[in-house]
KOLSEGU-944830 format. One record per residue (C-alpha): x, y, z. Coordinates in steps of 0.5 Angstrom, whole numbers, padded with zeros to 4 digits, always signed. Layout:
# residues N
XYZ...
# end
This chain:
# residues 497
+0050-0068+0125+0050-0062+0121+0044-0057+0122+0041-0059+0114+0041-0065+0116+0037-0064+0123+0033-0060+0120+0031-0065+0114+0031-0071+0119+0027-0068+0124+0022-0065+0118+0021-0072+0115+0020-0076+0123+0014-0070+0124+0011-0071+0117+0011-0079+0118+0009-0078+0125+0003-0073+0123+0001-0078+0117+0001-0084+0121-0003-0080+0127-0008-0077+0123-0010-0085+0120-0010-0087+0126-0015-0082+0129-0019-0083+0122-0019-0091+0124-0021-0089+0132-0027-0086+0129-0028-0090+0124-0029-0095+0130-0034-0091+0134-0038-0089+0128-0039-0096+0126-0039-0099+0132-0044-0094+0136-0048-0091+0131-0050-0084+0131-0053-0084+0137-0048-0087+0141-0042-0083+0137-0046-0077+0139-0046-0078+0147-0038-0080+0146-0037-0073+0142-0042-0069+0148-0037-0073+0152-0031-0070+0149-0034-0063+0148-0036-0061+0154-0029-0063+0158-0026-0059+0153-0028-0052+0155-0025-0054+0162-0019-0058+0158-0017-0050+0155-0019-0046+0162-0014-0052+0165-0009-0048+0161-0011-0042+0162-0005-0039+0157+0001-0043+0161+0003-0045+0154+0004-0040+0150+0007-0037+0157+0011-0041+0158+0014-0041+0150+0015-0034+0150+0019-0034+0157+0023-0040+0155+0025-0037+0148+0027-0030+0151+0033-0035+0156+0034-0041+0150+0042-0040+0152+0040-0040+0160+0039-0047+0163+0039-0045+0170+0033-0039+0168+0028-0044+0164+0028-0050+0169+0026-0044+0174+0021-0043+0169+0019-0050+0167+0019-0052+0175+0014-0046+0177+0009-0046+0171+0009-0054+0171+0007-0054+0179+0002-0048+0177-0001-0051+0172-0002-0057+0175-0006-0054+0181-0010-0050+0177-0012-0056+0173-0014-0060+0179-0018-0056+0181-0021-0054+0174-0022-0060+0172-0025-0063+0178-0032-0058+0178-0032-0059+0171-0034-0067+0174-0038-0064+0180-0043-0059+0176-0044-0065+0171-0046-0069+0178-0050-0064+0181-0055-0064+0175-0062-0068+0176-0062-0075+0172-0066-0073+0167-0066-0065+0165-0061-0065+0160-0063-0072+0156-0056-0074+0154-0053-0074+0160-0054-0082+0163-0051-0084+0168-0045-0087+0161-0044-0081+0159-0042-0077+0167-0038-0082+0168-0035-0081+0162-0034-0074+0162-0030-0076+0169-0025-0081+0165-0023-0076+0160-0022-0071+0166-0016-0075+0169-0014-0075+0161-0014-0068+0160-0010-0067+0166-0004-0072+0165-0005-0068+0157-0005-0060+0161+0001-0063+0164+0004-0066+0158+0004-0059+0154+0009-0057+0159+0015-0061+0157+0012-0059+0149+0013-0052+0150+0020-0055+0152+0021-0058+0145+0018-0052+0141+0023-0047+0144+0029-0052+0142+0025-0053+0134+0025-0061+0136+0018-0061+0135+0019-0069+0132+0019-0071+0139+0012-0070+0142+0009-0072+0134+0013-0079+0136+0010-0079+0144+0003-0077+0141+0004-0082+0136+0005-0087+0141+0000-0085+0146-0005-0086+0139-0004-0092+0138-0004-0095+0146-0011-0092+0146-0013-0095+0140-0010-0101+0142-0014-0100+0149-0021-0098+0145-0021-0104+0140-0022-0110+0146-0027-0105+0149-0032-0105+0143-0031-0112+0141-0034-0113+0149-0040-0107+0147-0037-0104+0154-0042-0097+0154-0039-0090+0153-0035-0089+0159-0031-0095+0157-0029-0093+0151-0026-0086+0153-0023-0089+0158-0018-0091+0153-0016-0084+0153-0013-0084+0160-0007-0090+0158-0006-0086+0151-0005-0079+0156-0001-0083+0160+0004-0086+0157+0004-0079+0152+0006-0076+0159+0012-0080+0161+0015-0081+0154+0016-0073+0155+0018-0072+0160+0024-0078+0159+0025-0074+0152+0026-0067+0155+0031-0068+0160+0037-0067+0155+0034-0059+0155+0031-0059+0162+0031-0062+0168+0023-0061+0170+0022-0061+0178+0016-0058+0181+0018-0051+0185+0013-0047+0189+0016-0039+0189+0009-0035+0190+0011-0030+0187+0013-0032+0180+0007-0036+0181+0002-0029+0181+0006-0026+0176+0006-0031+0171-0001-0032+0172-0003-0024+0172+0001-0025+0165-0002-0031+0162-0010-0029+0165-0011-0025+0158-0009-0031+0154-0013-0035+0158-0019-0031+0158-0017-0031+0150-0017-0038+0149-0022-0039+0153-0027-0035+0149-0024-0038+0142-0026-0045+0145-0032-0043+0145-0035-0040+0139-0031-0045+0137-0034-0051+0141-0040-0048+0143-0044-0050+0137-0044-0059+0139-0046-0057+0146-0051-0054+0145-0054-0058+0139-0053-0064+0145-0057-0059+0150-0063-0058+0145-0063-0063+0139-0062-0071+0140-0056-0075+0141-0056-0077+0133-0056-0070+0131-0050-0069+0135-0047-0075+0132-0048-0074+0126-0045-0066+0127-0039-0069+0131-0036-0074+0125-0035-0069+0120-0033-0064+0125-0028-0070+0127-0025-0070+0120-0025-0062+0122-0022-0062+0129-0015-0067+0126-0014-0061+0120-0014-0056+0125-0007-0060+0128-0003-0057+0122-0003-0050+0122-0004-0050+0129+0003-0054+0129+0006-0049+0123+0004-0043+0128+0006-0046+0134+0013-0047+0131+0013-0040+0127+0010-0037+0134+0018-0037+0137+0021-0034+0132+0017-0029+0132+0018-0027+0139+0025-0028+0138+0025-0023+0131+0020-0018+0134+0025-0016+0140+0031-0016+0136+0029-0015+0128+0023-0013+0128+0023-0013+0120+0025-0020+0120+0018-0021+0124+0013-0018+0120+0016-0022+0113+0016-0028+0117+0008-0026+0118+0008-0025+0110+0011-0031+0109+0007-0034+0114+0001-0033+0109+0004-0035+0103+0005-0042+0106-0002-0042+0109-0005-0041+0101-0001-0046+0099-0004-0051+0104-0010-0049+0105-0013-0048+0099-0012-0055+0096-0015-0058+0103-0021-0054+0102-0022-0056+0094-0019-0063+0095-0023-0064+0102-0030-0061+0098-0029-0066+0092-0028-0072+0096-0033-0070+0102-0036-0077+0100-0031-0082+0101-0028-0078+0106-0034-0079+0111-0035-0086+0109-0028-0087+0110-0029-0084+0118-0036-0088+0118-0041-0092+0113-0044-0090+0107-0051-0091+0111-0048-0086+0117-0044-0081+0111-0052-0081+0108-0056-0080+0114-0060-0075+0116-0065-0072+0120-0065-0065+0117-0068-0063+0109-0067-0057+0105-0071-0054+0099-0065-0052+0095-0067-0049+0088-0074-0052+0088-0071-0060+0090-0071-0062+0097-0063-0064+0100-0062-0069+0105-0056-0065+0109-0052-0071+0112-0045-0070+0114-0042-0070+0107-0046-0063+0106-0044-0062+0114-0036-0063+0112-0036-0059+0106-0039-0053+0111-0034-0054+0116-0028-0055+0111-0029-0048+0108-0030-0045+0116-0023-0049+0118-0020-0045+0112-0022-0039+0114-0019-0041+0121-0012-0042+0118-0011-0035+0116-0014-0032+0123-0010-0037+0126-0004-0033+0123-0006-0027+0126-0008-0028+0132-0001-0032+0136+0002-0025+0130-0001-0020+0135+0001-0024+0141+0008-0026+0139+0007-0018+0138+0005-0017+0146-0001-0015+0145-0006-0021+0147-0011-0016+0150-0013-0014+0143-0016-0020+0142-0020-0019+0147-0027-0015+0145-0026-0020+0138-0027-0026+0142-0032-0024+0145-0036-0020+0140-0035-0028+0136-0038-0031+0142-0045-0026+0142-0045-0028+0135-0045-0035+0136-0048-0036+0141-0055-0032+0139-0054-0034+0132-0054-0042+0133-0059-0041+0139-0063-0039+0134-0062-0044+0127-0061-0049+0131-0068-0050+0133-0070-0049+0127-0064-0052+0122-0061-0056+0127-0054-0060+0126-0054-0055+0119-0055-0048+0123-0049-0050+0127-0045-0051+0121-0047-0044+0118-0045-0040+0124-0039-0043+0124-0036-0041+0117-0040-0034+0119-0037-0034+0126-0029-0035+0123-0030-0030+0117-0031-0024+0123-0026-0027+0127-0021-0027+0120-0024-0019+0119-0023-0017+0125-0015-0020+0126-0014-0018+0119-0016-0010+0121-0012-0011+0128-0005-0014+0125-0005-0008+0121-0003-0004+0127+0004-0009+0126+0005-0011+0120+0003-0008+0113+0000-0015+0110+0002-0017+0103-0004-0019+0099+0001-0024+0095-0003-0024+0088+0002-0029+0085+0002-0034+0089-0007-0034+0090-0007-0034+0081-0002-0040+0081-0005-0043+0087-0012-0043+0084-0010-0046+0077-0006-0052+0081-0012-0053+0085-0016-0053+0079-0013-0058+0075-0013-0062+0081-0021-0062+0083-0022-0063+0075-0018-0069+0077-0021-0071+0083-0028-0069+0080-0028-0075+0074-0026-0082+0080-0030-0078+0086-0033-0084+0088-0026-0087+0089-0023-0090+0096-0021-0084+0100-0014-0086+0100-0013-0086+0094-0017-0080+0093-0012-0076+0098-0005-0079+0095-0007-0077+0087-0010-0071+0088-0003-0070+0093+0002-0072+0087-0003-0068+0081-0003-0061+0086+0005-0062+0088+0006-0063+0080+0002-0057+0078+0003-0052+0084+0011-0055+0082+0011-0053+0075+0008-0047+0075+0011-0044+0081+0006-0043+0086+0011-0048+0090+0017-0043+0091+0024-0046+0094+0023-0039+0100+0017-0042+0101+0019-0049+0102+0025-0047+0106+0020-0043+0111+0015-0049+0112+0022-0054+0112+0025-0049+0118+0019-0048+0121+0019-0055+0122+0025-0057+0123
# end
């Protein structure tokens, strides 16, 4: 097969695998909102937010590690399994003892001091341990894939995963098992995930645990920074439903965690480009250093053009989107109001959304220059930015959320992503002169707006549908006036080929 058709095959089997994965994360919690509520969906959130913080400590860098080295030998197998084996055996040993006092601290606490923690809910938070190690493990064998741009691979064993926990969820609700139950559907996706990758991976390497203590502290001497980073990411980043479950109820949490679910499967997109963009910058800044910093230029030429009509489009159909994910009864509650312009609004997860689209924005450019400045080699740039988000969100949302709640959390989040956007925006500076491309933001904006004018007049409709014409009247502007150029779709088809 000719390396055209490569990259067109395997293109078209992510785009497919990613839809089909988002439709089924949709109607996953479309099922647990439906069925729980905002009470119930508020504990399974809390569940799922807390063992994040470990999940990401669990790493601790080792991913993007793990990409760089295998980028640097990608003719040498011998070299890459030596790598693959020693990075996997340090992972899951570090994953094990992480996630394992992640479990015990949750146990430690007396019954009753924190009121969102039944019984149900730490004998969750164990489930979804033992599925956060089989998915740390798993990013292993994704690394590999990444590096051979054959990134269709996991989107089709994550897809998989997908519908074999679904699969496990859907008989758990209809018996009205508790909340550890249904996480624990989790466990047999993850699983399954995991073997599919190591099967699909050894055409490239052959993965076997290797035990040299003295790569071990060298990798985890380089990967400390990026872990530390990472860390301090999640945290601004998650910080916000964590403690929203420790100072309000659990149906504040939930009505907070729908939108931000929607938030959560966006956020997989851009994530992936960059993942994918992250190896070719490694590759271009040892060896052609202009070639890298275009392909940061590029990089954000394409993210415009993504993220601009998510942003309206996701602002226009806020409503049918949450309705599609919930209920109309659980898109339009609210335990919150505001006086705005002298009427008072009841903030429920359609406004909360909408917040969160605008912050989720945001993080697709930093996105950007942050794995920019790392591919660059220069983590520890990003160190006192995260930090100085983590202060902020931190003092911002222990502040507002007492007193706005869910809808405090939500404007420290935008505020929290638009720092972190400056601060990586002056840092990047320092590596690549970054090109304001005025062409592309005019073009971009009138395709836009003629697609949230459209949008606008059937507001109301299926989200679906919603979704679909605003995807044809976007691409048919943004097509005829230029906004779409054919550098731009060349660099998003190899990027994802």
């Amino acid at each position: 097969m000719s390396l055209t058709r490569k990259v067109a095959v395997n293109s078209s089997i992510q785009m497919v695998g990613r839809l089909l994965g988002t439709l089924i994360s949709f109607l996953t919690v479309k099922l647990l909102t439906t069925k729980l509520g905002p009470a119930g969906f508020g504990e399974y959130a809390a569940i799922l937010n807390y063992i994040a913080f470990f999940g990401t400590l669990a790493d601790f860098g080792f991913y993007w590690i793990l990409v760089k080295e295998l980028a640097l030998y990608p003719d040498d197998k011998k070299k890459s399994e030596y790598i693959t084996g020693n990075i996997l055996a340090l992972r899951s040993v570090f994953a094990l003892v992480v996630l394992s006092c992640a479990v015990v601290a949750v146990y430690l606490i007396p019954v009753g001091l924190i009121p969102i923690l039944t019984p149900a809910v730490k004998l969750g938070i164990f489930m979804v341990a033992i599925a956060t190690f089989w998915q740390s493990l798993n990013m292993t064998f994704v690394a590999i894939f990444q590096t051979h741009y054959r990134m269709d691979r996991p989107v089709l064993t994550e897809l998989i995963g997908r519908v074999v926990s679904l699969a496990v969820l859907v008989p758990f609700l209809s018996l009205n098992r508790n909340v550890a139950w249904l996480v624990s559907a989790m466990v047999f996706g993850a699983v399954v995930n995991m073997i599919l990758n190591v099967l699909f991976a050894r055409p490239y390497i052959k993965a076997t645990l290797q035990f040299d203590f003295t790569y071990w502290k060298s990798i985890f001497k380089e990967s400390s920074m990026l872990g530390i980073v990472s860390v301090l990411a999640l945290i601004y980043f998650k910080i916000d439903g964590l403690l929203l479950s420790v100072i309000k109820s659990s149906t504040e949490v939930g009505i907070y965690a729908a939108p931000y679910k929607v938030i959560e499967i966006l956020n997989f997109f851009p994530a992936i480009f960059m993942g994918l963009v992250f190896t070719a910058l490694i590759q271009s800044w040892k060896d052609n250093k202009d070639r890298a910093k275009m392909l940061i230029n590029r990089s954000v030429e394409a993210m415009i053009v993504v993220a601009s009509p998510i942003l309206i489009g996701g602002i226009v159909l806020a409503k049918p989107i949450m309705t599609f994910i919930s209920s109309s009864d659980y898109a339009q509650y609210a335990t919150y109001t505001a006086v705005l312009f002298g009427h008072t609004v009841p903030i429920n997860g359609i406004i909360i959304l909408q917040l969160l689209l605008v912050a989720v924005t945001i993080d697709f450019f930093a996105n950007i220059f942050g794995k920019g400045i790392i591919a660059f080699g220069s983590t520890k740039l990003l160190l006192w930015p995260n930090i100085i988000a983590v202060i902020l969100n931190i003092a911002l949302n222990l502040y507002l959320i007492p007193r706005w709640s869910y809808a405090g959390a939500a404007l420290v989040t935008v505020l929290t992503e638009l720092t972190v956007l400056i601060i990586q925006s002056i840092l990047i500076r320092r590596f690549v002169t970054v090109i304001i491309p005025w062409d592309i933001i005019w073009r971009t904006a009138l395709s836009v707006l003629v697609m949230g004018i459209v949008l606008s007049i059937f507001k109301d409709m299926n989200a679906l549908i919603g979704v679909a014409v605003g995807t044809v009247v976007y691409l048919a502007v943004a097509t005829r006036v230029g906004a779409i150029s054919q550098d731009t779709l060349q660099l998003i088809m190899r990027r994802s080929g």
